[in-house]
N, C-alpha and C positions, 0 to 999 in steps of 0.2 A: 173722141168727142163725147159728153156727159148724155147719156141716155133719161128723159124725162117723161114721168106720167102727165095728161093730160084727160078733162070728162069735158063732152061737151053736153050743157045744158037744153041744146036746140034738139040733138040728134039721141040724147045719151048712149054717144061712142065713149069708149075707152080708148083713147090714141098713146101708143110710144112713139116719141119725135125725140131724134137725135139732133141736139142744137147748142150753141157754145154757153156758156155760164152766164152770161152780160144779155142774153138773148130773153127773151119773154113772149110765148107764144100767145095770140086772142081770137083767130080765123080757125073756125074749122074748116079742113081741107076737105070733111067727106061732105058735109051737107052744104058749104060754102055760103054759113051763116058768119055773120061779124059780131065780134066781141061777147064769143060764147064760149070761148075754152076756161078750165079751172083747173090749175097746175095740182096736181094732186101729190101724195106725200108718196116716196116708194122710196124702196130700202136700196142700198148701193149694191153696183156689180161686182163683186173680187173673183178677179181671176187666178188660180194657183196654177203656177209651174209644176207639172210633176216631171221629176228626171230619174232615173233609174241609178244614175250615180251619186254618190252622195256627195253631199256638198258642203267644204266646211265655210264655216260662218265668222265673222269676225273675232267673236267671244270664243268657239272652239280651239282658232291660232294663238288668240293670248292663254288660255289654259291653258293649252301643250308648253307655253315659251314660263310660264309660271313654273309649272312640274318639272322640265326640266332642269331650268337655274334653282329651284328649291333642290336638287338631288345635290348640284354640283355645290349649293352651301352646306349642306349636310358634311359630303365627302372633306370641303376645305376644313369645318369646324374640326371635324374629328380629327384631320392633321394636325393641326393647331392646338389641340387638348396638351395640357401638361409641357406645352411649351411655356416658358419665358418672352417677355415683350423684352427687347433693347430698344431705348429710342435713340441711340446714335447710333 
């Protein structure tokens, strides 16, 4: 659930209220004045994972599957060198 700043005009608290996105808070709950809250601007929470294992990433599997099929075109071309094509 999105964590939102809140000041109240009556009281000047600072309130964090956790409330869904559609919600709009106007009651302050510590001085229990009406239509005194002022949703204030606060920067978002990101939380990082940290894991001690590494972890590969989508882009890291296509690299490794790049490298390897570019060795294995490598290997074919140089068989191929100074060969003749037949098309029948």
């Amino acid at each position: 659930m999105p964590r939102y700043c809140y000041y109240c005009t009556n009281c000047d608290e600072e309130l964090t209220i956790f409330h869904r996105i559609n919600e709009v808070m106007v009651d302050c709950k510590k001085c229990d004045s009406k239509q005194t809250l002022k949703k204030m601007l606060s920067k978002p929470l990101i939380v990082k994972n940290k894991s001690n294992k590494k972890e590969q990433i989508t882009g890291d599997l296509t690299q490794e599957y790049i490298e390897s099929n570019r060795e294995i075109l490598q290997t074919q071309k140089k068989e191929l060198k100074g060969k003749e094509y037949d098309p029948s």
